[in-house]
KOLDOKE-324168 format. One record per atom (N, C-alpha, C, CB): residue in one letter; atom name; x, y, z. Coordinates in nm, 3 decimals, decimal comma. Glycine has a CB too. Layout:
N
R  res  atom        X        Y        Z
R    A    CA        X        Y        Z
...
% end
This chain:
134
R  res  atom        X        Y        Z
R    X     N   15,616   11,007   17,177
R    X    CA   15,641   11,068   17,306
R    X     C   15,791   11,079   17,333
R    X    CB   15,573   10,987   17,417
R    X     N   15,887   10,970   17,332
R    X    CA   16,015   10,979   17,311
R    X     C   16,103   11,025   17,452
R    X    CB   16,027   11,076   17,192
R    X     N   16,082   11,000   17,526
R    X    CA   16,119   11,069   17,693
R    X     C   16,209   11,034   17,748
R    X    CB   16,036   11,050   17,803
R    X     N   16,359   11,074   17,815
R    X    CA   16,446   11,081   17,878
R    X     C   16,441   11,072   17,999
R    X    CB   16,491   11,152   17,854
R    X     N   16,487   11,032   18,094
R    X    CA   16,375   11,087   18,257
R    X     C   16,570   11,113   18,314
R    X    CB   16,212   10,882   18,397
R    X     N   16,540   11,174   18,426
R    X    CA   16,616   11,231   18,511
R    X     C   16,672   11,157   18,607
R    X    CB   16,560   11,318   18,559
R    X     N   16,755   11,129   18,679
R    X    CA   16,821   11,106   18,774
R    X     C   16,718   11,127   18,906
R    X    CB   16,944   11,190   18,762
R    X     N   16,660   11,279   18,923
R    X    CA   16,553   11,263   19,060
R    X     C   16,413   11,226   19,003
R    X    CB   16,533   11,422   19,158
R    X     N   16,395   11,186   18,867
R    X    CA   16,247   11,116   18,861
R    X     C   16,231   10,961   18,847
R    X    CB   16,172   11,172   18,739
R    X     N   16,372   10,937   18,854
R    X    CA   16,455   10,742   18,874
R    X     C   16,426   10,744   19,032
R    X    CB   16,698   10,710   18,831
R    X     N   16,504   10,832   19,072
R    X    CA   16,502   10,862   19,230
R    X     C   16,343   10,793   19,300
R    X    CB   16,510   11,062   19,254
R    X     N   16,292   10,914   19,283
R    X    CA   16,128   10,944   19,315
R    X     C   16,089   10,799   19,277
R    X    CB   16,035   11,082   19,209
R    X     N   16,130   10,670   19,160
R    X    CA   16,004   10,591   19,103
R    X     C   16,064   10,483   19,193
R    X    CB   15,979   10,558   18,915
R    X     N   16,190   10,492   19,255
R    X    CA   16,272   10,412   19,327
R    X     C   16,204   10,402   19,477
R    X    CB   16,420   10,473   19,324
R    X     N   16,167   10,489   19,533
R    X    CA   16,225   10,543   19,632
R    X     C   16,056   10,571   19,734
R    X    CB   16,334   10,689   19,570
R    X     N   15,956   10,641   19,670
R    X    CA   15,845   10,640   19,650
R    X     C   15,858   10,782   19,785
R    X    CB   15,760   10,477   19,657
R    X     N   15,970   10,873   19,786
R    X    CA   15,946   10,911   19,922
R    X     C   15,850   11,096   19,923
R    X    CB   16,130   10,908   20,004
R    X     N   15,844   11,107   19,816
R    X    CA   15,746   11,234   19,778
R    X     C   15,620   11,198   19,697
R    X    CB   15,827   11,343   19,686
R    X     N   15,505   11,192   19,746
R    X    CA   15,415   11,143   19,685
R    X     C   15,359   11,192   19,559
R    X    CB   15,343   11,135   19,760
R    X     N   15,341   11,296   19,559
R    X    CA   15,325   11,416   19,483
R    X     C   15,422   11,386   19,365
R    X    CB   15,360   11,554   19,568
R    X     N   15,580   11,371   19,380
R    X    CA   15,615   11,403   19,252
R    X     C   15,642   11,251   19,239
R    X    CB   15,736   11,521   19,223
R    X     N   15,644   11,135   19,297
R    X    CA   15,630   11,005   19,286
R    X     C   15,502   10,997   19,171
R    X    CB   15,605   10,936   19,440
R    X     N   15,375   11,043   19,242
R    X    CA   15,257   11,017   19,143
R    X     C   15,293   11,058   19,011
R    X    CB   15,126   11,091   19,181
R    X     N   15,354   11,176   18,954
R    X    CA   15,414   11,246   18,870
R    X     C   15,430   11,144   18,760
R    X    CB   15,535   11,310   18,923
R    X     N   15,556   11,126   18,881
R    X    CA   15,655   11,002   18,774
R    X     C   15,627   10,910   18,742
R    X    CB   15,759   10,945   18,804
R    X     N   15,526   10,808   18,817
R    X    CA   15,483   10,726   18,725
R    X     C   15,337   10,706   18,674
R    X    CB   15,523   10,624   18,765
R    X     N   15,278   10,862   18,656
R    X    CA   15,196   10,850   18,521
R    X     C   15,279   10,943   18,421
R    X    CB   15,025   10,907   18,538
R    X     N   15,401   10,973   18,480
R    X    CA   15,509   11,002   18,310
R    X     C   15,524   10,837   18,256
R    X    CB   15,736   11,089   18,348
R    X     N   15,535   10,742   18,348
R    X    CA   15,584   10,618   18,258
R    X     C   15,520   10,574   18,225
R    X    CB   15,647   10,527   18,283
R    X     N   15,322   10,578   18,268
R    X    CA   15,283   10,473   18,249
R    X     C   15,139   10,567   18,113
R    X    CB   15,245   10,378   18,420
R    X     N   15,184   10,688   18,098
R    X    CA   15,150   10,753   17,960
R    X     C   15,250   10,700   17,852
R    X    CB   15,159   10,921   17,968
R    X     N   15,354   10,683   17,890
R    X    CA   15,474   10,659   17,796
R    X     C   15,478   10,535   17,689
R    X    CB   15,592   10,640   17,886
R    X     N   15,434   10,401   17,828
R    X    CA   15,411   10,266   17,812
R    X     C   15,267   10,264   17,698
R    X    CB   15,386   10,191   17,977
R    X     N   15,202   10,318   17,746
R    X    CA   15,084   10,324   17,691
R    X     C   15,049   10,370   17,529
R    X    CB   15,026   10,404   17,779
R    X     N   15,179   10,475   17,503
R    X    CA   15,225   10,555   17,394
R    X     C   15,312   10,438   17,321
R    X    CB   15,313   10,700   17,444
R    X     N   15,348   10,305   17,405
R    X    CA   15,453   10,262   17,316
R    X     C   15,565   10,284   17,292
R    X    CB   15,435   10,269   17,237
R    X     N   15,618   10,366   17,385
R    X    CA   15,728   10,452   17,390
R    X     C   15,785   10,489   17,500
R    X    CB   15,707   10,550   17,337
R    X     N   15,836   10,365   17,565
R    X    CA   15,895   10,366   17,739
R    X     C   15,985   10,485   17,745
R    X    CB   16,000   10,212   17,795
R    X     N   16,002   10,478   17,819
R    X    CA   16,114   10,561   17,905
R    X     C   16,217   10,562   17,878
R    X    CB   16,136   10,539   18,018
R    X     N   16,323   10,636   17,853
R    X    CA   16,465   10,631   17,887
R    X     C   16,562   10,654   17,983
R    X    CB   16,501   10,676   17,833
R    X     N   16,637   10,583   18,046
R    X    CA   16,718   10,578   18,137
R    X     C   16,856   10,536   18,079
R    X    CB   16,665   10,497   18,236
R    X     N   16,933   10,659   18,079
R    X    CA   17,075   10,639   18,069
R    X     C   17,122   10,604   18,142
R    X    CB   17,141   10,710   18,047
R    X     N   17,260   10,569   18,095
R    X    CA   17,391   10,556   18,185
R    X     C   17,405   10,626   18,257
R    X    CB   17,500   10,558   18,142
R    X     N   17,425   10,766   18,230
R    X    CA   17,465   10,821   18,357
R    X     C   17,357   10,855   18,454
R    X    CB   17,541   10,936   18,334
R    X     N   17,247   10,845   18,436
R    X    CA   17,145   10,885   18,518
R    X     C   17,140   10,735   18,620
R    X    CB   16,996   10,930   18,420
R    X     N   17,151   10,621   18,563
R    X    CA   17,159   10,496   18,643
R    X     C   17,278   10,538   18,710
R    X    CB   17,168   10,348   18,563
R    X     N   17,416   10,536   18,672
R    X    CA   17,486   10,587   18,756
R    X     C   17,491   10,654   18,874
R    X    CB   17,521   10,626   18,714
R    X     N   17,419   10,790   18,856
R    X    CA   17,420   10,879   18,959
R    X     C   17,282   10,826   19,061
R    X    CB   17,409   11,042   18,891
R    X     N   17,154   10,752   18,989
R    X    CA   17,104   10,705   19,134
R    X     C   17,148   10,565   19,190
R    X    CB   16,948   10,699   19,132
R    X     N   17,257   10,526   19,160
R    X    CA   17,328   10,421   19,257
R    X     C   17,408   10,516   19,354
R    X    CB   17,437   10,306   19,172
R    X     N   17,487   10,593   19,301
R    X    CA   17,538   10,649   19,401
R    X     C   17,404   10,750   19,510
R    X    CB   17,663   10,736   19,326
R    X     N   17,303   10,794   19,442
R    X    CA   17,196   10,871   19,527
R    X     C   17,110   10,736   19,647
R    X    CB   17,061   10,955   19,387
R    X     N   17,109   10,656   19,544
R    X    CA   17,033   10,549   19,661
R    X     C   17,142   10,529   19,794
R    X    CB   17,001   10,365   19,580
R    X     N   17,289   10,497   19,753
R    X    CA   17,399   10,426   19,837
R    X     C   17,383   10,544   19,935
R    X    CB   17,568   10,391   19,764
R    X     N   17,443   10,656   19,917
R    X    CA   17,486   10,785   19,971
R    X     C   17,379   10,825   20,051
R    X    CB   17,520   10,890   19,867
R    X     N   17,317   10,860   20,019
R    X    CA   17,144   10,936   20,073
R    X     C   17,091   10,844   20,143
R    X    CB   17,014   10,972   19,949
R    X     N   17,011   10,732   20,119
R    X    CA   16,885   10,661   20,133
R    X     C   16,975   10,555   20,221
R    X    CB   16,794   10,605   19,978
R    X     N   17,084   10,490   20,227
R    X    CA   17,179   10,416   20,244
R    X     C   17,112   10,270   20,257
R    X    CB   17,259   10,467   20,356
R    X     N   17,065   10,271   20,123
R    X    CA   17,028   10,129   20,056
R    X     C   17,196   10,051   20,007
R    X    CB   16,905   10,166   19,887
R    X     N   17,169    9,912   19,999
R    X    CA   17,258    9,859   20,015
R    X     C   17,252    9,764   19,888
R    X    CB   17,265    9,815   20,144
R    X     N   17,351    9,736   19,892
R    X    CA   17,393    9,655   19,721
R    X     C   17,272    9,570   19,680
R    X    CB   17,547    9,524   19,723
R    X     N   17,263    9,467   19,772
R    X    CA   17,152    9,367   19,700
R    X     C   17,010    9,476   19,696
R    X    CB   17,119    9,194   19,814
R    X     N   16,995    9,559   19,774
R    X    CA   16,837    9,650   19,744
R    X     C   16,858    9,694   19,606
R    X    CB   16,799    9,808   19,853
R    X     N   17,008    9,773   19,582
R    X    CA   16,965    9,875   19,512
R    X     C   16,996    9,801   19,345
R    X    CB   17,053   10,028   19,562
R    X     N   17,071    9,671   19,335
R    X    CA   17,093    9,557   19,263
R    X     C   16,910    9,496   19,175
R    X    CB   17,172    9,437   19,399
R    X     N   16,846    9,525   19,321
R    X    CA   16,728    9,410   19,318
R    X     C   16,674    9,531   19,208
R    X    CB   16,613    9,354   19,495
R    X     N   16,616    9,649   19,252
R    X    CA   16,545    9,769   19,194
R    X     C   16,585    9,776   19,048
R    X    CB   16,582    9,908   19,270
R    X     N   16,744    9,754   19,043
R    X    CA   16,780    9,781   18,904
R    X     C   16,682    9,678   18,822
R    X    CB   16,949    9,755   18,876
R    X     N   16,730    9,583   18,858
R    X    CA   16,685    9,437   18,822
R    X     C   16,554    9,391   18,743
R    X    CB   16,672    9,372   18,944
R    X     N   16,438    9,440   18,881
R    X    CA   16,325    9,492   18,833
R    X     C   16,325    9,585   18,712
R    X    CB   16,270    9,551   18,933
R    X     N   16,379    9,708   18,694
R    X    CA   16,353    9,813   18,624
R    X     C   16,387    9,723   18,446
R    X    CB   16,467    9,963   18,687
R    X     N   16,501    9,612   18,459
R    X    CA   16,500    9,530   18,371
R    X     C   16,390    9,441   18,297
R    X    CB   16,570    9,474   18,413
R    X     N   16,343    9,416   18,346
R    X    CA   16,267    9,303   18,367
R    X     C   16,103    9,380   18,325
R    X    CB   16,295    9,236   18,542
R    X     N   16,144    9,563   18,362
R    X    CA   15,991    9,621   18,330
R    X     C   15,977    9,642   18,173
R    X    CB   15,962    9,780   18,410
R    X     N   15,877    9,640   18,133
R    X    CA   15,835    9,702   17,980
R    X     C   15,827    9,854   17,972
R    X    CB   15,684    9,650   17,931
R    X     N   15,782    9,866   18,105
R    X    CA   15,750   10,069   18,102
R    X     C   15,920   10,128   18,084
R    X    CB   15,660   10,157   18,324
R    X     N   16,020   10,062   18,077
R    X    CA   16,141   10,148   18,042
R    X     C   16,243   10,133   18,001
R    X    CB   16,178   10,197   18,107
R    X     N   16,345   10,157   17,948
R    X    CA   16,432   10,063   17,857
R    X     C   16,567   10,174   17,826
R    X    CB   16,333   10,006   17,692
R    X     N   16,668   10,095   17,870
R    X    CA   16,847   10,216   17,856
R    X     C   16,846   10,139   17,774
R    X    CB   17,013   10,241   17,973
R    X     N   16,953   10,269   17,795
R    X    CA   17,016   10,345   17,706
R    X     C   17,089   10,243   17,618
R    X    CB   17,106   10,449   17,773
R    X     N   17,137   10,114   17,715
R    X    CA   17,208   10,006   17,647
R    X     C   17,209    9,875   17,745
R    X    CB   17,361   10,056   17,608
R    X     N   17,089    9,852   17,693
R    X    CA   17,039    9,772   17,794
R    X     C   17,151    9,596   17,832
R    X    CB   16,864    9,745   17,727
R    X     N   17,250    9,547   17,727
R    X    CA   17,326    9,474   17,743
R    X     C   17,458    9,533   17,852
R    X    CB   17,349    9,437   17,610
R    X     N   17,499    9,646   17,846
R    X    CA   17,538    9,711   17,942
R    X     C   17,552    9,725   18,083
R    X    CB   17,508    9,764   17,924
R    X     N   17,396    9,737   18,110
R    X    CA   17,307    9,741   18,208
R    X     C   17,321    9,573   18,279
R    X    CB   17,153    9,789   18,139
R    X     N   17,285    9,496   18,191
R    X    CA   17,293    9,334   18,211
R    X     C   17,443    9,285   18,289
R    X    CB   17,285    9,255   18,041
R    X     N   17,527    9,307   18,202
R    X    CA   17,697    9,325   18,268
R    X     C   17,687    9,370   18,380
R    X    CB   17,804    9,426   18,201
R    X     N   17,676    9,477   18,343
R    X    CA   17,739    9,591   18,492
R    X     C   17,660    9,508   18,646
R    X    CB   17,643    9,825   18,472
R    X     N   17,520    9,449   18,583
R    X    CA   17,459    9,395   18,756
R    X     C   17,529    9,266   18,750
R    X    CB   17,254    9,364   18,789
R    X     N   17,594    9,207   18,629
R    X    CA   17,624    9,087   18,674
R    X     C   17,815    9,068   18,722
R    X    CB   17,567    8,988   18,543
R    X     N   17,849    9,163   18,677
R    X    CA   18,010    9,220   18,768
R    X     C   17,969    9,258   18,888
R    X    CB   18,104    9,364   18,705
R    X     N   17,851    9,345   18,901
R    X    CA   17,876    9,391   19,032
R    X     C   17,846    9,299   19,171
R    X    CB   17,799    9,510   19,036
R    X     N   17,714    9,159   19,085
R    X    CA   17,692    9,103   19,229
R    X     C   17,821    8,959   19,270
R    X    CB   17,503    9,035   19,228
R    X     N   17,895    8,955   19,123
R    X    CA   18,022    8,879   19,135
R    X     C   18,132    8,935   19,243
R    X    CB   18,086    8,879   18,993
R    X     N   18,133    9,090   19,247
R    X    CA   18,275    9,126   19,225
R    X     C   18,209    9,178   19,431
R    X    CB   18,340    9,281   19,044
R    X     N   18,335    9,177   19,527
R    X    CA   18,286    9,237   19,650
R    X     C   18,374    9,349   19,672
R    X    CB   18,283    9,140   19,772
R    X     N   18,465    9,374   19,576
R    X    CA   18,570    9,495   19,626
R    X     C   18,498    9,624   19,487
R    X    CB   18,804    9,432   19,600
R    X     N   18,459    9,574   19,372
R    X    CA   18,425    9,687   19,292
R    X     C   18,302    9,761   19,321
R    X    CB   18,420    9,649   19,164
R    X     N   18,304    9,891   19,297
R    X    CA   18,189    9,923   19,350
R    X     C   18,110    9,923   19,114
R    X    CB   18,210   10,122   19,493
R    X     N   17,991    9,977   19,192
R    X    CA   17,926   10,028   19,056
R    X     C   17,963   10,057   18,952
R    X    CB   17,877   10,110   19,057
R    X     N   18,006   10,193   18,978
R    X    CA   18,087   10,273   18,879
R    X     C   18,213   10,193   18,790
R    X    CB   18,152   10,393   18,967
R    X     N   18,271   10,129   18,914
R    X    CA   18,323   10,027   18,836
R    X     C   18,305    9,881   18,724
R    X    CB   18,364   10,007   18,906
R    X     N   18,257    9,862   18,751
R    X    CA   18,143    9,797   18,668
R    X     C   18,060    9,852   18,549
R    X    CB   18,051    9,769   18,754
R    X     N   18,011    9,974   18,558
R    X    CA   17,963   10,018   18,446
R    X     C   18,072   10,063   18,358
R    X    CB   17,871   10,116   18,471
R    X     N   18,199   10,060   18,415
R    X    CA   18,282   10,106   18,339
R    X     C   18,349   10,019   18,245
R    X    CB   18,357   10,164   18,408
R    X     N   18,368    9,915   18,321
R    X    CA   18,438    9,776   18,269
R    X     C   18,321    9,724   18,148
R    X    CB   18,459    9,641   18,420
R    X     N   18,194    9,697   18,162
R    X    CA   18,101    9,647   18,097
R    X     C   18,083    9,747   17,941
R    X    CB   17,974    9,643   18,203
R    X     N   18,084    9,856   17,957
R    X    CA   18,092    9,984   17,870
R    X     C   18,185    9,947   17,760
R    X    CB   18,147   10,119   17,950
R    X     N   18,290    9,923   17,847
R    X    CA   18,424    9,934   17,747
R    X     C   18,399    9,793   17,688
R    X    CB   18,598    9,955   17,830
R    X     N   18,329    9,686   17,715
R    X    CA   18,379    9,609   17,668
R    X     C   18,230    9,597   17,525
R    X    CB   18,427    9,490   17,789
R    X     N   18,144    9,670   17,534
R    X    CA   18,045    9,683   17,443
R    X     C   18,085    9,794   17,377
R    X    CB   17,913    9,689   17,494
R    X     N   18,212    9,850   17,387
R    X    CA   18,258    9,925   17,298
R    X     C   18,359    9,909   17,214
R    X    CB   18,276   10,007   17,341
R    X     N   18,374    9,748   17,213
R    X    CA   18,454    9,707   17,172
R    X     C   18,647    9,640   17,224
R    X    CB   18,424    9,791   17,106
R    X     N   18,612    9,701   17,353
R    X    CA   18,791    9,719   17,426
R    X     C   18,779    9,580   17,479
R    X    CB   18,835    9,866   17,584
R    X     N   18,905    9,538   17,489
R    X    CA   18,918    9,396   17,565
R    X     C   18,995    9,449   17,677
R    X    CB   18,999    9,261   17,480
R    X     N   19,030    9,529   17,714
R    X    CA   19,097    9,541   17,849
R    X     C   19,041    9,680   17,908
R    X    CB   19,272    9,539   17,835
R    X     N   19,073    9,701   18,059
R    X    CA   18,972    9,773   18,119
R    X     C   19,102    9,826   18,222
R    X    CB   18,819    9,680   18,182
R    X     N   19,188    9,927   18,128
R    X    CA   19,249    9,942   18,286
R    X     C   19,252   10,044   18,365
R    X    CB   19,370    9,921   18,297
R    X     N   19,294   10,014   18,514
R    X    CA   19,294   10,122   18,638
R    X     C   19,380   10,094   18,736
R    X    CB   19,165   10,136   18,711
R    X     N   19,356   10,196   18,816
R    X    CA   19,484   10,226   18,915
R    X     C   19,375   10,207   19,071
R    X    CB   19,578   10,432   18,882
R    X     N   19,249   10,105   19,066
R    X    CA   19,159   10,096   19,185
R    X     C   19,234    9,926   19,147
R    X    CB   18,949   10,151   19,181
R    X     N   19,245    9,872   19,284
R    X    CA   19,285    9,702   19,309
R    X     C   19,159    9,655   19,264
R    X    CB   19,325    9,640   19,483
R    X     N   19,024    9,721   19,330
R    X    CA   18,933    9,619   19,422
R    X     C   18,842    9,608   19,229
R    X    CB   18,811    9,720   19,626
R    X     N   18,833    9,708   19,138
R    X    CA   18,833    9,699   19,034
R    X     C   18,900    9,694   18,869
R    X    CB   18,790    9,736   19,061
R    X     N   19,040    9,628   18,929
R    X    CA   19,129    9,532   18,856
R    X     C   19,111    9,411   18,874
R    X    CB   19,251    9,543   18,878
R    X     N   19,050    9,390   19,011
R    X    CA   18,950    9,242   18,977
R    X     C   18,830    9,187   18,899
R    X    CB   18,901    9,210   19,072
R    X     N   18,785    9,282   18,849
R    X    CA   18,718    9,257   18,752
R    X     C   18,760    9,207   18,613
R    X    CB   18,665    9,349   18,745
R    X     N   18,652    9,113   18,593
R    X    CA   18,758    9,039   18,414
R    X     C   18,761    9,115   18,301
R    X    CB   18,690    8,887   18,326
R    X     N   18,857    9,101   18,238
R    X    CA   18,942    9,195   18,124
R    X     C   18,955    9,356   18,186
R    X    CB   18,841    9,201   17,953
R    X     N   18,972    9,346   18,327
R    X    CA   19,078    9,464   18,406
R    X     C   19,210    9,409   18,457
R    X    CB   19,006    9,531   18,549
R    X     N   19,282    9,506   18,415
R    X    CA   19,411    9,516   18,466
R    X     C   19,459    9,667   18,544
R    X    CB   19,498    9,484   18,343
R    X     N   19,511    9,587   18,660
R    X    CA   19,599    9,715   18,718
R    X     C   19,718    9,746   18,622
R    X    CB   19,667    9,682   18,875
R    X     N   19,705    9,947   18,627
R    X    CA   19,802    9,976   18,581
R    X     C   19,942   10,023   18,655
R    X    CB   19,756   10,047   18,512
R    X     N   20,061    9,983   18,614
R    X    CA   20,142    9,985   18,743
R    X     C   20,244   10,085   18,670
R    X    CB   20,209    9,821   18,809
% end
């Protein structure tokens, strides 16, 4: 089966607020699970529904923290890089000035091998192996 899912079908499995394409989505995952062959959820699609939950829905760190969390913890689905994923929630519920993005960024680089993480944001130069660049 082999399946990618979208940013509004993360949304929808999050969110539960269209029933119709909610139902959709999770008998896409739970054909998938069943196939042996969860789901995929990238980076950037996690990305963009942190910012869709924050922005839109105006869910708040520990909600949209908790959801990720869960989605960890599920068998029906599995990123893109799932040690990644692990980091990034555990910078983000450390850190109170970085947002997300920051965090996935810092965690990224450092499963990509980089020991330093730098930027020109303060609140995510607090993050470890970031440095402000001056």
């Amino acid at each position: 089966m082999s399946i990618a899912i979208d940013t509004n079908v993360l949304v929808r499995l999050l969110v539960q607020d269209d029933a119709t394409q909610c139902a959709a989505a999770r008998r896409l995952v739970e054909d998938a699970a069943q196939a042996e062959e969860p789901v995929l959820i990238m980076l950037c699609a996690l990305l963009e529904t942190e910012w869709v939950l924050r922005s839109r829905y105006k869910l708040d760190k520990t909600s949209i923290a908790g959801a990720f969390a869960r989605l960890l913890e599920s068998g029906d689905v599995e990123f893109e890089h799932e040690p990644t994923v692990e980091e990034t929630l555990h910078l983000w519920s450390q850190s109170s000035r970085a947002d997300f993005a920051d965090c996935l960024l810092s965690a990224r680089a450092v499963h990509l091998g980089r020991s330093r993480f730098m930027t020109f944001d303060v609140g995510a130069s607090r993050l470890p192996r970031a440095e402000l660049l001056a």
